[in-house]
Jmol script that loads the backbone (N, CA, C; Angstrom):
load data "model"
ATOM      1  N   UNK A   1      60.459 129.943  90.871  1.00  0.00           N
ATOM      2  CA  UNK A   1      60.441 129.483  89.494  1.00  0.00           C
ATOM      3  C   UNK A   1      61.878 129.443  88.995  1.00  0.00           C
ATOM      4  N   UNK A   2      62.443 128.263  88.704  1.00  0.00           N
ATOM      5  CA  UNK A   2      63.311 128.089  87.704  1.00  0.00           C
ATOM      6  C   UNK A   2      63.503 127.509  86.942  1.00  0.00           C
ATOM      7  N   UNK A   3      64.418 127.933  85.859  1.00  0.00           N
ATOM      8  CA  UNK A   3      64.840 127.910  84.498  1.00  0.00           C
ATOM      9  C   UNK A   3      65.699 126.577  84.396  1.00  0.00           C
ATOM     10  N   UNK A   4      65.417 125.888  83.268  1.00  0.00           N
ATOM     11  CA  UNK A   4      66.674 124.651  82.994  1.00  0.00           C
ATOM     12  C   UNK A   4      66.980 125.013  81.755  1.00  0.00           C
ATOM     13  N   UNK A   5      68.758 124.849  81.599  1.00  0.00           N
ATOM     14  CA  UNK A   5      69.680 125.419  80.841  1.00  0.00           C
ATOM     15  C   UNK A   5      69.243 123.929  79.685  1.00  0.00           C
ATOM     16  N   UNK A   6      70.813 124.066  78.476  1.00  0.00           N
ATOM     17  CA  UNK A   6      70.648 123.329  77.816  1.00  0.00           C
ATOM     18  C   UNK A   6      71.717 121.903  78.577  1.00  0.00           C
ATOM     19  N   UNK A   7      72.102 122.809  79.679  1.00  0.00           N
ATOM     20  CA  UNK A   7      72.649 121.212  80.090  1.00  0.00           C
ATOM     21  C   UNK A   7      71.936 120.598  81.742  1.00  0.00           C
ATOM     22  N   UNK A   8      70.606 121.071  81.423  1.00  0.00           N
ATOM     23  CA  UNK A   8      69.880 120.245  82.303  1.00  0.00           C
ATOM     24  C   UNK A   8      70.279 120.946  84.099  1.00  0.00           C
ATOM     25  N   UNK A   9      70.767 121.825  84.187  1.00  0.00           N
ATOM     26  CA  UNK A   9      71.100 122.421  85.403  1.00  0.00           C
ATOM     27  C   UNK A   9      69.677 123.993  85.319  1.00  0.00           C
ATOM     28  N   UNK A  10      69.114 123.915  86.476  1.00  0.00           N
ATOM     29  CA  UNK A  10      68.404 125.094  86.865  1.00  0.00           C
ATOM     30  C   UNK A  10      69.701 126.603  86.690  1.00  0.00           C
ATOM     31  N   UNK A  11      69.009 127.458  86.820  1.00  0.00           N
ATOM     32  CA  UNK A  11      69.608 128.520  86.959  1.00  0.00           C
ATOM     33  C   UNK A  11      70.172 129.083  88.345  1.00  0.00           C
ATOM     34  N   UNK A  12      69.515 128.088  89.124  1.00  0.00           N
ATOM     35  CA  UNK A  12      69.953 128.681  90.429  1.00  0.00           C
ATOM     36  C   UNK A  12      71.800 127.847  90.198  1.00  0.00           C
ATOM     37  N   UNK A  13      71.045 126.659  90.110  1.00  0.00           N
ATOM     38  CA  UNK A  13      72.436 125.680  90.253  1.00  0.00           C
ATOM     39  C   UNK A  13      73.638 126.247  89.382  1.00  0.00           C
ATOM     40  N   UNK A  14      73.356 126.752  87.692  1.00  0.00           N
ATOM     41  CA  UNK A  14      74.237 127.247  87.450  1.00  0.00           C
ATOM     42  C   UNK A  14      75.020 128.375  87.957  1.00  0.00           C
ATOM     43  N   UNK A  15      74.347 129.780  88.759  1.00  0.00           N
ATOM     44  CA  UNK A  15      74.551 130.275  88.914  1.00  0.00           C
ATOM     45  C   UNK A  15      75.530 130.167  90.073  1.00  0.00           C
ATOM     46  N   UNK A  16      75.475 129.368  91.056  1.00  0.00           N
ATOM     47  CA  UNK A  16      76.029 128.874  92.060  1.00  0.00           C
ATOM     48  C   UNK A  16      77.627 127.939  91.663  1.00  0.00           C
ATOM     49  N   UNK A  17      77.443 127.225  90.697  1.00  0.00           N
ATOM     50  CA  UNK A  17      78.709 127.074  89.398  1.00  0.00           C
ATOM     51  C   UNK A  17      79.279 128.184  88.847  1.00  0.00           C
ATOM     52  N   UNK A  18      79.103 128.969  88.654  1.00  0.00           N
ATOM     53  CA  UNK A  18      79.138 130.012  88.149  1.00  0.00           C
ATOM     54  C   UNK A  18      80.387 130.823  89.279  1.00  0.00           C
ATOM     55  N   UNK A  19      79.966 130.795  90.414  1.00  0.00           N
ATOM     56  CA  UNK A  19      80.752 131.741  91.251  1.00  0.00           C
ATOM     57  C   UNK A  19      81.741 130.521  91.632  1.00  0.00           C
ATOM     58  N   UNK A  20      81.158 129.635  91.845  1.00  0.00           N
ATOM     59  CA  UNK A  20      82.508 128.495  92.249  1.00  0.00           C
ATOM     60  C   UNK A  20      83.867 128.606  91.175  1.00  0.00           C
ATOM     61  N   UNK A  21      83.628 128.839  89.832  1.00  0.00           N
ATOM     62  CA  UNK A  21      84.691 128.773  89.116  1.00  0.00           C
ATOM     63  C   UNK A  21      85.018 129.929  88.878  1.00  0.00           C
ATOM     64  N   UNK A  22      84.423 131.056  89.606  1.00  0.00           N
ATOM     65  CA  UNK A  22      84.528 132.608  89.702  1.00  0.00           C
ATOM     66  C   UNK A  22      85.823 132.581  91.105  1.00  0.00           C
ATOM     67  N   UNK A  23      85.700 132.058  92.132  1.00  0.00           N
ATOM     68  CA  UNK A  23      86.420 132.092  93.203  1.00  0.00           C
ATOM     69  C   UNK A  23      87.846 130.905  92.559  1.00  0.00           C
ATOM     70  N   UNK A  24      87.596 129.732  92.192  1.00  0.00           N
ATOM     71  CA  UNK A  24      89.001 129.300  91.738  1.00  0.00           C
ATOM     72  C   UNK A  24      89.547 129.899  90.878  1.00  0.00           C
ATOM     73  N   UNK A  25      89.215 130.306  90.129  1.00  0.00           N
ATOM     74  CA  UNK A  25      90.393 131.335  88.863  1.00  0.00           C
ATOM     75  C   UNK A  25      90.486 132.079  89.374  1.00  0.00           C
ATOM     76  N   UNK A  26      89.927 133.305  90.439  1.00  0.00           N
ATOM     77  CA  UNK A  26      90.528 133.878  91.144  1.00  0.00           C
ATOM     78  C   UNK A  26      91.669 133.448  92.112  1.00  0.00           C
ATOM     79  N   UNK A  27      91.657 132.275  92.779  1.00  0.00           N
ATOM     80  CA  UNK A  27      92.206 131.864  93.637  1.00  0.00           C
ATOM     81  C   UNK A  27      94.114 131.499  92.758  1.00  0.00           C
ATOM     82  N   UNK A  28      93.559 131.053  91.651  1.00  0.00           N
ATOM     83  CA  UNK A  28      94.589 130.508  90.478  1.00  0.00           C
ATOM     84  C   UNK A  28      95.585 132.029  89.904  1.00  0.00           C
ATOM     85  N   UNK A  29      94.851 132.927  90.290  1.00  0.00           N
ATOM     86  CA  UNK A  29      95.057 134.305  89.373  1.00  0.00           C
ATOM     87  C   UNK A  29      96.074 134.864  90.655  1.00  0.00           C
ATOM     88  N   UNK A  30      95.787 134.561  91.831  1.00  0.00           N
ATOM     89  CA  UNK A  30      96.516 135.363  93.099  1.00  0.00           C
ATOM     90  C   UNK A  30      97.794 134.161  93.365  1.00  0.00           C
ATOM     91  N   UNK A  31      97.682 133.330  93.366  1.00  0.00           N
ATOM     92  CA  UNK A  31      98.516 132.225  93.239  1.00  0.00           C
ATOM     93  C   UNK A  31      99.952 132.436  92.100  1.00  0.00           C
ATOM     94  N   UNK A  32      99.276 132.632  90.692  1.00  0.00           N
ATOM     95  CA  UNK A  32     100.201 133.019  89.728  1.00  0.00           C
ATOM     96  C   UNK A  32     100.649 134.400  90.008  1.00  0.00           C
ATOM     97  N   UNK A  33     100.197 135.287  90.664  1.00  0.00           N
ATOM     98  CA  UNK A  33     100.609 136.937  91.169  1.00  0.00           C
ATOM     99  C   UNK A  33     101.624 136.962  92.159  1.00  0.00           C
ATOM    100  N   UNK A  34     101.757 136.067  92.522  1.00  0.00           N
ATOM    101  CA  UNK A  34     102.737 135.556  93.743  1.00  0.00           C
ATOM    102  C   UNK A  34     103.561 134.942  93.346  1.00  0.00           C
ATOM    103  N   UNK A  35     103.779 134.078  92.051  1.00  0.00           N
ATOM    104  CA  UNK A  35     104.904 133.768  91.573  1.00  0.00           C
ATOM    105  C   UNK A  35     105.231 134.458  90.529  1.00  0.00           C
ATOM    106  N   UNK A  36     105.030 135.424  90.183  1.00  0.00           N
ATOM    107  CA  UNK A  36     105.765 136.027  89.259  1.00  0.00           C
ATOM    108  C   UNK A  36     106.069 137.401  89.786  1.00  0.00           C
ATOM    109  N   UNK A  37     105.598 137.938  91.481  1.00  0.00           N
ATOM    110  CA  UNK A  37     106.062 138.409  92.093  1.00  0.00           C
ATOM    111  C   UNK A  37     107.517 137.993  92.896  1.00  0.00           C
ATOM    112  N   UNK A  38     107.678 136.924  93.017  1.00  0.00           N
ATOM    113  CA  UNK A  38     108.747 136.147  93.072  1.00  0.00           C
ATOM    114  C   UNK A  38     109.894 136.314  92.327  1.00  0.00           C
ATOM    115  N   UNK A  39     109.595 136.066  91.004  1.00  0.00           N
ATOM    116  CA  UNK A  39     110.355 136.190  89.741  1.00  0.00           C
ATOM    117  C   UNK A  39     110.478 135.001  88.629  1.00  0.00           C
ATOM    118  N   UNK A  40     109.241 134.316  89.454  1.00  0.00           N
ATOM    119  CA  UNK A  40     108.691 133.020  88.194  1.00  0.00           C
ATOM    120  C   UNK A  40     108.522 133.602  87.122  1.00  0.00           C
ATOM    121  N   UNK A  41     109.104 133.818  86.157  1.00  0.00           N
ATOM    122  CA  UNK A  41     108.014 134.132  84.348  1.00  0.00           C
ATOM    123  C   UNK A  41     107.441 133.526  84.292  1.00  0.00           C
ATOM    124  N   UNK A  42     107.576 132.352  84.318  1.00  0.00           N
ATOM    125  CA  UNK A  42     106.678 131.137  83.557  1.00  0.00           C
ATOM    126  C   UNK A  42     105.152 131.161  84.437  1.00  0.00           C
ATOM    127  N   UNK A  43     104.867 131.886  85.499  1.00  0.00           N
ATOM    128  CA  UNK A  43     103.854 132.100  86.375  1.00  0.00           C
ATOM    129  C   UNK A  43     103.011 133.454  86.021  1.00  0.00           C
ATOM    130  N   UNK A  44     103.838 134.080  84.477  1.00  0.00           N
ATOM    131  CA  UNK A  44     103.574 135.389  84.002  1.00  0.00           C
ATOM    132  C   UNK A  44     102.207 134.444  83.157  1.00  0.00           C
ATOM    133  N   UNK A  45     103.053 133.560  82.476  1.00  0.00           N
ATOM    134  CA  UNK A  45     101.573 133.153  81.310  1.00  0.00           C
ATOM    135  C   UNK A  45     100.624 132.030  82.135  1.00  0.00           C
ATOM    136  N   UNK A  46     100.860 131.943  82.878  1.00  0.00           N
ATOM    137  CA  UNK A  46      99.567 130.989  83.928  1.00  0.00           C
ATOM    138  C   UNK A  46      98.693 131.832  84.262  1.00  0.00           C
ATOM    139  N   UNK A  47      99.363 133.250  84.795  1.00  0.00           N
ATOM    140  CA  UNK A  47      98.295 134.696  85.249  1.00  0.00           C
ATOM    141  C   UNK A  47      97.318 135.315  83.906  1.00  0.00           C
ATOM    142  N   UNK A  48      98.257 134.821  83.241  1.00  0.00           N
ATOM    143  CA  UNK A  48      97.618 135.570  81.619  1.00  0.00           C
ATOM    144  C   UNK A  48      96.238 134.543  81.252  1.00  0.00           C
ATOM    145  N   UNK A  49      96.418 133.391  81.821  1.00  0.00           N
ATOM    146  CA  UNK A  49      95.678 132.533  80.804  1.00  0.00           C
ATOM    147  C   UNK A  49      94.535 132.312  82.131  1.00  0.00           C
ATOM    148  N   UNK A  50      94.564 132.874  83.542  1.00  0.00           N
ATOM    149  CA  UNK A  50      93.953 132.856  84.466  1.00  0.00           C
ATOM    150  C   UNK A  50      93.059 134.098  84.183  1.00  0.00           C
ATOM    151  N   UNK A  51      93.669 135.271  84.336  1.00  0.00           N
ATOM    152  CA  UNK A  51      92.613 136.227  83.671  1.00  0.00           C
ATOM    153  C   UNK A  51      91.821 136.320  82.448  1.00  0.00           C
ATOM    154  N   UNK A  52      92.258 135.725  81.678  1.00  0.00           N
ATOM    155  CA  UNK A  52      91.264 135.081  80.511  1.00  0.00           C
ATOM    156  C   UNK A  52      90.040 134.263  81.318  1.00  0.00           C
ATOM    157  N   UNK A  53      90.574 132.761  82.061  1.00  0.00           N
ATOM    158  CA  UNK A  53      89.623 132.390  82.617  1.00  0.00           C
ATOM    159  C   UNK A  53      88.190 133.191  83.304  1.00  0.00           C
ATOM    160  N   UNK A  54      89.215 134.064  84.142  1.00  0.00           N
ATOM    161  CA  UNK A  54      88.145 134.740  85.160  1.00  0.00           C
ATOM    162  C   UNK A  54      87.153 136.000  84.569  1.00  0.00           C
ATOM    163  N   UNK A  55      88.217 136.242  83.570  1.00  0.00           N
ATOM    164  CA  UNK A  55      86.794 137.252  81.963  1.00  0.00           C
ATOM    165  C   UNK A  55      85.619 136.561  82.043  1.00  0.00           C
ATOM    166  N   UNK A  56      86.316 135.198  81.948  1.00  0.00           N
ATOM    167  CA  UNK A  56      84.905 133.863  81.090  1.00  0.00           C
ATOM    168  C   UNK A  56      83.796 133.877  82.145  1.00  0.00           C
ATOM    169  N   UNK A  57      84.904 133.383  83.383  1.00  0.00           N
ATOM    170  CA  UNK A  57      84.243 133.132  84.645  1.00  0.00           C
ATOM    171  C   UNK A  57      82.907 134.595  84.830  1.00  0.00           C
ATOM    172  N   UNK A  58      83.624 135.419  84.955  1.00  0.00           N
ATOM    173  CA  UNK A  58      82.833 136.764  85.466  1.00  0.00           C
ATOM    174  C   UNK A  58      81.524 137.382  84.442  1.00  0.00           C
ATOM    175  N   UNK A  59      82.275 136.912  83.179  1.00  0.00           N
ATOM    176  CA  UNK A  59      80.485 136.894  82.364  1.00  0.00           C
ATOM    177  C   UNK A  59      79.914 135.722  82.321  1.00  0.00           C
ATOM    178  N   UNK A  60      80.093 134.778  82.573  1.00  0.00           N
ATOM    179  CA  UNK A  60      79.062 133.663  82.939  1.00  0.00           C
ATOM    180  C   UNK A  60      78.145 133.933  84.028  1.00  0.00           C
ATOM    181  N   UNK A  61      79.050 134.238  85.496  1.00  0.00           N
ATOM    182  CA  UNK A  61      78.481 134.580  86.301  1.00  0.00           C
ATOM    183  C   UNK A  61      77.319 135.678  86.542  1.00  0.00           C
ATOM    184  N   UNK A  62      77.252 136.259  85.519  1.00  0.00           N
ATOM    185  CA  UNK A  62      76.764 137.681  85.849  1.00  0.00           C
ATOM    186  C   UNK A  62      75.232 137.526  84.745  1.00  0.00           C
ATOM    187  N   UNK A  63      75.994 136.527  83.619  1.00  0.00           N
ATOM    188  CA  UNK A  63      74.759 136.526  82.579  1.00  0.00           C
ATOM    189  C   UNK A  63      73.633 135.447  83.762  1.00  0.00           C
ATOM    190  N   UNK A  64      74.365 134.916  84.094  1.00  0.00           N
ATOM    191  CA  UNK A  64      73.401 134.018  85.022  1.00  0.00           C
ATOM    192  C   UNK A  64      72.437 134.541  86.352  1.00  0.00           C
ATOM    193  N   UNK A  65      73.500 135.276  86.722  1.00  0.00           N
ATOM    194  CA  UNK A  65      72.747 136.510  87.983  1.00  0.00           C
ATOM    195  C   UNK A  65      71.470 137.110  86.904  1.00  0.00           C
ATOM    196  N   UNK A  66      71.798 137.705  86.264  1.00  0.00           N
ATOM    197  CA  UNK A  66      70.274 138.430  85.472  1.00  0.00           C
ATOM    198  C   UNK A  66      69.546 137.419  84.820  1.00  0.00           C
ATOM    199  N   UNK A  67      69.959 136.131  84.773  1.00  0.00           N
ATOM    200  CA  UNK A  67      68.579 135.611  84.377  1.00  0.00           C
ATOM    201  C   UNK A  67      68.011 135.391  86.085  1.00  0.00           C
ATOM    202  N   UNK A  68      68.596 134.589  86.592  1.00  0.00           N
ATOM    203  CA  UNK A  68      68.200 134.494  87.746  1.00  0.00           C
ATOM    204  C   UNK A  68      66.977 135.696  87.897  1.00  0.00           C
ATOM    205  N   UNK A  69      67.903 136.858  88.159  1.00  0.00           N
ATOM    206  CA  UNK A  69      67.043 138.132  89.114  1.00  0.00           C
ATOM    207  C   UNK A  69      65.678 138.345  88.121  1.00  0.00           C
ATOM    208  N   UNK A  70      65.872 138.104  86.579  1.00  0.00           N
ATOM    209  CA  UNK A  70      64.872 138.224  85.643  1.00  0.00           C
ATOM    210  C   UNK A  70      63.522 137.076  86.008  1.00  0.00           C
ATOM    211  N   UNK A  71      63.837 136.124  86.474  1.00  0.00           N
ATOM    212  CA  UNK A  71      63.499 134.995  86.632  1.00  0.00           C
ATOM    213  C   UNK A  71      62.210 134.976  87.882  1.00  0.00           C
ATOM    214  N   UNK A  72      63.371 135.434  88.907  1.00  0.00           N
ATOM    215  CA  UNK A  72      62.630 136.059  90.026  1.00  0.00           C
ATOM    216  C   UNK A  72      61.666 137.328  90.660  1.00  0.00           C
ATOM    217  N   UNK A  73      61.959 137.580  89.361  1.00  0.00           N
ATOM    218  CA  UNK A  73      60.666 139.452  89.069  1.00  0.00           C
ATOM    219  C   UNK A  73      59.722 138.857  88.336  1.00  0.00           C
ATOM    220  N   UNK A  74      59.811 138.203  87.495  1.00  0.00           N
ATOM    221  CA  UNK A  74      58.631 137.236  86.787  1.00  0.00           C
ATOM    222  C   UNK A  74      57.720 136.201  87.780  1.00  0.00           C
ATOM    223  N   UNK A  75      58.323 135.386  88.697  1.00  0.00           N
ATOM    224  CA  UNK A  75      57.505 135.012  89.526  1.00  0.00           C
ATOM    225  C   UNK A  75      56.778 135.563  90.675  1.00  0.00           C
ATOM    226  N   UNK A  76      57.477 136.954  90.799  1.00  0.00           N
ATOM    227  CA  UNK A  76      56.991 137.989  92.190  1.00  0.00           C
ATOM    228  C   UNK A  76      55.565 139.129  91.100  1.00  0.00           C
ATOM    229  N   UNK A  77      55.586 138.861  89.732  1.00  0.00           N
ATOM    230  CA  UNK A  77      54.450 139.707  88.864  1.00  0.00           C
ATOM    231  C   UNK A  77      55.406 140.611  88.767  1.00  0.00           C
ATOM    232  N   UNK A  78      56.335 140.920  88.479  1.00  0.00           N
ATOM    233  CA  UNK A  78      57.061 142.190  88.534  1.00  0.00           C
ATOM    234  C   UNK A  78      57.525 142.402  87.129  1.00  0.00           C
ATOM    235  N   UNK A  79      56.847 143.430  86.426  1.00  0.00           N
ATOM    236  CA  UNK A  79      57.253 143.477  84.999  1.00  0.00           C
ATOM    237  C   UNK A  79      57.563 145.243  84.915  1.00  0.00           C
ATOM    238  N   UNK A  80      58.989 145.156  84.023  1.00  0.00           N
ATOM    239  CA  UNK A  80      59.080 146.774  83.978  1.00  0.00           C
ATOM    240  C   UNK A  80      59.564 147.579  85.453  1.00  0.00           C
ATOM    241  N   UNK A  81      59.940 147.068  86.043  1.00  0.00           N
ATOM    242  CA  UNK A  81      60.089 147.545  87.578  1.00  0.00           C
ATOM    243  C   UNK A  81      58.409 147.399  88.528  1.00  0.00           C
ATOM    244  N   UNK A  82      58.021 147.254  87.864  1.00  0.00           N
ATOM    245  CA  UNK A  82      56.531 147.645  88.488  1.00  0.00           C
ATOM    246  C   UNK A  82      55.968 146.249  88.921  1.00  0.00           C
ATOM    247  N   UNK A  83      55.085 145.932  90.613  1.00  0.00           N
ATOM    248  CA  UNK A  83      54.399 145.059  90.502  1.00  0.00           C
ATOM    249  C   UNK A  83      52.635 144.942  89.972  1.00  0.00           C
ATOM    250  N   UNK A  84      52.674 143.606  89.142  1.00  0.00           N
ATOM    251  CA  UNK A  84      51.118 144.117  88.713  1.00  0.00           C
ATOM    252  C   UNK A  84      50.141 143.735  89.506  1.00  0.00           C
ATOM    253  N   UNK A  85      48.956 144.555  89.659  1.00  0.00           N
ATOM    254  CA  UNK A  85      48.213 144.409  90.603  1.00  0.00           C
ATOM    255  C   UNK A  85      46.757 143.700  89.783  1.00  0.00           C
ATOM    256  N   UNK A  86      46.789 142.181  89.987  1.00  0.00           N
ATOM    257  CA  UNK A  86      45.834 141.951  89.249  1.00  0.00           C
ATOM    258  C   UNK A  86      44.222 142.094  89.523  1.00  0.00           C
ATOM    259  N   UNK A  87      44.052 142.093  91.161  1.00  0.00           N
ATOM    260  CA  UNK A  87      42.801 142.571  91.738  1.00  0.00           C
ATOM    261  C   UNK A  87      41.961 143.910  91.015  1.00  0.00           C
ATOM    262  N   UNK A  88      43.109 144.871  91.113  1.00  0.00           N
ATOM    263  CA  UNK A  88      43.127 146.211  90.098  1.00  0.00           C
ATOM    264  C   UNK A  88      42.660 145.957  88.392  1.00  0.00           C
ATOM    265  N   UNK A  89      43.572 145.130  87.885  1.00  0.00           N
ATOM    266  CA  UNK A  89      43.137 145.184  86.606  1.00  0.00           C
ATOM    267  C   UNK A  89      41.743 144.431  86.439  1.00  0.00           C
ATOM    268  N   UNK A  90      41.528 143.422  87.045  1.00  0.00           N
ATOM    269  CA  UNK A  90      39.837 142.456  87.315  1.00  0.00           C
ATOM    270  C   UNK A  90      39.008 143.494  87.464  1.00  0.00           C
ATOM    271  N   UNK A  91      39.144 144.612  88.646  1.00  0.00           N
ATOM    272  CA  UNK A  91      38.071 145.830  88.579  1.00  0.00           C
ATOM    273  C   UNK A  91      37.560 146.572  87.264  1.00  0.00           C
ATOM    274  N   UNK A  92      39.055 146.941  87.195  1.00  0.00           N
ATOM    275  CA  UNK A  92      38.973 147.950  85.651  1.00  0.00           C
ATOM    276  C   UNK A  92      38.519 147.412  84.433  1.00  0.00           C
ATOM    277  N   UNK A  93      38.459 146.015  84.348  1.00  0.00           N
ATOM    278  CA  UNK A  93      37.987 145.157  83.177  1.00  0.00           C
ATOM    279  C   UNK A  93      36.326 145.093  83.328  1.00  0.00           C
ATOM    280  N   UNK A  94      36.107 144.839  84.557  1.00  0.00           N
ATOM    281  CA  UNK A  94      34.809 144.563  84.965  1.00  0.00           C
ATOM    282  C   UNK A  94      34.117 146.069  84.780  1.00  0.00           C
ATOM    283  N   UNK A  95      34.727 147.417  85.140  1.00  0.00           N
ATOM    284  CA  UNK A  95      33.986 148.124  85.044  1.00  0.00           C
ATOM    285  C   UNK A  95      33.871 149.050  83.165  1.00  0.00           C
ATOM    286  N   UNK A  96      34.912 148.100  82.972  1.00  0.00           N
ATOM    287  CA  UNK A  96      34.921 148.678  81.270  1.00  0.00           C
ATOM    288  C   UNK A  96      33.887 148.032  80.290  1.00  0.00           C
ATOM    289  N   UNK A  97      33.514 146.454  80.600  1.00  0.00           N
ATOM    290  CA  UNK A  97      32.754 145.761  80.183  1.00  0.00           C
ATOM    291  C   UNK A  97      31.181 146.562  80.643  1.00  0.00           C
ATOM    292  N   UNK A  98      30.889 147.051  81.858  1.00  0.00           N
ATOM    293  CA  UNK A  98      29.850 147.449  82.453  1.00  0.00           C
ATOM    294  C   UNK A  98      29.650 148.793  81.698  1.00  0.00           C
ATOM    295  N   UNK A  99      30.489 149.620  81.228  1.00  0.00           N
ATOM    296  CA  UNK A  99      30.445 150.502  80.380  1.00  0.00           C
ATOM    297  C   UNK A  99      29.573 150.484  79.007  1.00  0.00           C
ATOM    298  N   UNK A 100      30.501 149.411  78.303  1.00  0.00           N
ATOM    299  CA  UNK A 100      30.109 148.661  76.895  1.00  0.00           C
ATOM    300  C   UNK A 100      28.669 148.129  77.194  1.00  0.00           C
ATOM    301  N   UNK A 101      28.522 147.458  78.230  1.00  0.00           N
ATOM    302  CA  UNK A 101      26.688 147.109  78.509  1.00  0.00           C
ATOM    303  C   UNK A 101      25.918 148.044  78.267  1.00  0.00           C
ATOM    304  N   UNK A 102      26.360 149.160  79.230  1.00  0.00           N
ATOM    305  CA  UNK A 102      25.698 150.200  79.289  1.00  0.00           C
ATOM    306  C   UNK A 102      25.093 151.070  77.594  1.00  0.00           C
ATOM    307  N   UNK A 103      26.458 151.211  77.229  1.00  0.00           N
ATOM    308  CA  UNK A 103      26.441 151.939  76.021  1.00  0.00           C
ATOM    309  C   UNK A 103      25.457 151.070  75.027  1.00  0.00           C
ATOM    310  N   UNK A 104      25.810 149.929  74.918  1.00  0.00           N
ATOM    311  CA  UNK A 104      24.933 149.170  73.515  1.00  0.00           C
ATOM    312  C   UNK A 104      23.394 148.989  74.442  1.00  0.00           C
ATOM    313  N   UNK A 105      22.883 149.197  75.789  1.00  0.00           N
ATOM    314  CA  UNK A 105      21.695 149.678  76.063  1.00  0.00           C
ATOM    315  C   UNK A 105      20.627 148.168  76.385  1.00  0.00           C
ATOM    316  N   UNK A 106      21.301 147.432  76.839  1.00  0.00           N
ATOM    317  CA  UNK A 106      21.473 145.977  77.596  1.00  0.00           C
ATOM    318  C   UNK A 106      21.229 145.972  78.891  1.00  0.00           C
TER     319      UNK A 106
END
end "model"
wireframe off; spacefill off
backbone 0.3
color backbone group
């Protein structure tokens, strides 16, 4: 089961976007670390404005991982940590109703 965003991408797909622009701003962030290990400054505010990116990047990514994983406990019945056992609850309904028969004398 998946989710479509407001821009028409599933959740899987975003999520998979998600790490792609998670690995280039990283890639952008080690790149600028290397030139201002050098003694580029001007590679000081490319790193600055790269770790901003990869903030963005890394909570996108992550809000997307929990819908995802939310996503995927919902289609496995999994609510609360717990899976529900609906065979179980059909019994217990059936034998609560058989109760109520009983009692009103039916």
């Amino acid at each position: 089961m998946t989710s479509v965003n407001k821009n028409g991408a599933s959740s899987v797909e975003a999520l998979e976007m998600a790490e792609g622009m998670y690995r280039d701003v990283a890639t952008e962030l080690a790149e600028a670390m290397e030139g201002v290990r050098r003694g580029e400054l001007a590679e000081a505010k490319a790193a600055r404005a790269a770790v901003r990116d990869l903030r963005a990047a890394l909570q996108l990514l992550l809000e997307e991982r929990n819908r995802v994983e939310k996503l995927r406990r919902e289609a496995a019945g999994v609510v609360e940590g717990h899976t529900l056992d609906f065979a179980a609850a059909r019994i217990e309904i059936g034998r609560r109703l058989a109760c109520l028969r009983d009692a009103r004398g039916s």
